[in-house]
N, C-alpha and C positions, 0 to 999 in steps of 0.2 A: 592341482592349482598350487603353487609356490611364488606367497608374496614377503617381500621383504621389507620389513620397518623402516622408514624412515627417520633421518635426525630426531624430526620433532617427534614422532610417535615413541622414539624409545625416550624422547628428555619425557614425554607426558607420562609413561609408565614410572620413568624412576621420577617425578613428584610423586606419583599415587604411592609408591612402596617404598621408598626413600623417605618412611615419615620421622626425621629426626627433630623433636622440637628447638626452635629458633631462640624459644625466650618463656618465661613460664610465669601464670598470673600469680597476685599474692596468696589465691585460693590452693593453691596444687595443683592446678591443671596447666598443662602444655601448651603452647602456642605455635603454631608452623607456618609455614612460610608458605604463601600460596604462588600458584603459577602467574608468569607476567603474561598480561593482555593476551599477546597473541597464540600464546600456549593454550588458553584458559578451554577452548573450545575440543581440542583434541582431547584434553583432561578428562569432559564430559562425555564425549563421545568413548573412552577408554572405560568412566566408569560405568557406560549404560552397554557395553560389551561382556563387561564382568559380572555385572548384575543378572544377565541375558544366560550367560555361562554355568554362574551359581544356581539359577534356577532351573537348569537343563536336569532331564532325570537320566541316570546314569544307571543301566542296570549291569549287574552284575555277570559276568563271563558263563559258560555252562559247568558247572560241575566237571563233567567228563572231557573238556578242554583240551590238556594234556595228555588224557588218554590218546584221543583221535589225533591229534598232530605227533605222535608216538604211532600210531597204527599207519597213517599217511606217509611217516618215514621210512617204516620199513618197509610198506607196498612196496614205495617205489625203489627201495636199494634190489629186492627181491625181482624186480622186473624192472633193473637198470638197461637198456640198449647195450651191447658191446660196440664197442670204438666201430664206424662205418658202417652202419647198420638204421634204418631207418624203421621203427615204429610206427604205426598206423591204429589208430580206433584206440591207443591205452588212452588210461585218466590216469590221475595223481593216485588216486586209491577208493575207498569204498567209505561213503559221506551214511553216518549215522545219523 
C-alpha cells in the first residue's frame, strides 16, 4: 500500500515540527503560532498518529540477522541457474 501526502497533510506535519516561536512571553517561554481553522483538524489527526506510533513496541532485529542474510547470499550465488536453464523445487537458502 503506497499513500501519498497531501498539500494539507504535509503543511499539518510542518506546523507540528516546524515549532519555531512566533513571539515569546515576559516569563521566557515561547509562543507559536498555531494552525488556521481548517488545518486545525488534520494537526490532531497527525498528532494522535504520532502518539499511536511512539507507543508501538518495537522489538529489536535477531542477533544473527546478518549472519543469515550472509548465508542466504551465498546459497544462492552457489546454486545460481546458468543463463537458459530453468530451476525447479530450489528456495532462496536454508531458514534458521
Amino acid at each position: 500500500m503506497s499513500k501519498k501526502l497531501r498539500l494539507e497533510d504535509r503543511q499539518a506535519a510542518d506546523v507540528l515540527l516546524d515549532r519555531i516561536p512566533t513571539a515569546a512571553k515576559g516569563n521566557g517561554q515561547a509562543l507559536y503560532a498555531g494552525p488556521h481553522a481548517g488545518l486545525r483538524p488534520r494537526v490532531q489527526r497527525l498528532q494522535q498518529l504520532l502518539r499511536l506510533l511512539e507507543s508501538a513496541v518495537i522489538e529489536e532485529p535477531p542477533h544473527d540477522l546478518v549472519l543469515r542474510a550472509l548465508q542466504r547470499i551465498d546459497f544462492a550465488a552457489a546454486h545460481a541457474a546458468l543463463p537458459g536453464t530453468i530451476q525447479l523445487g530450489r528456495h532462496a537458502g536454508p531458514v534458521a
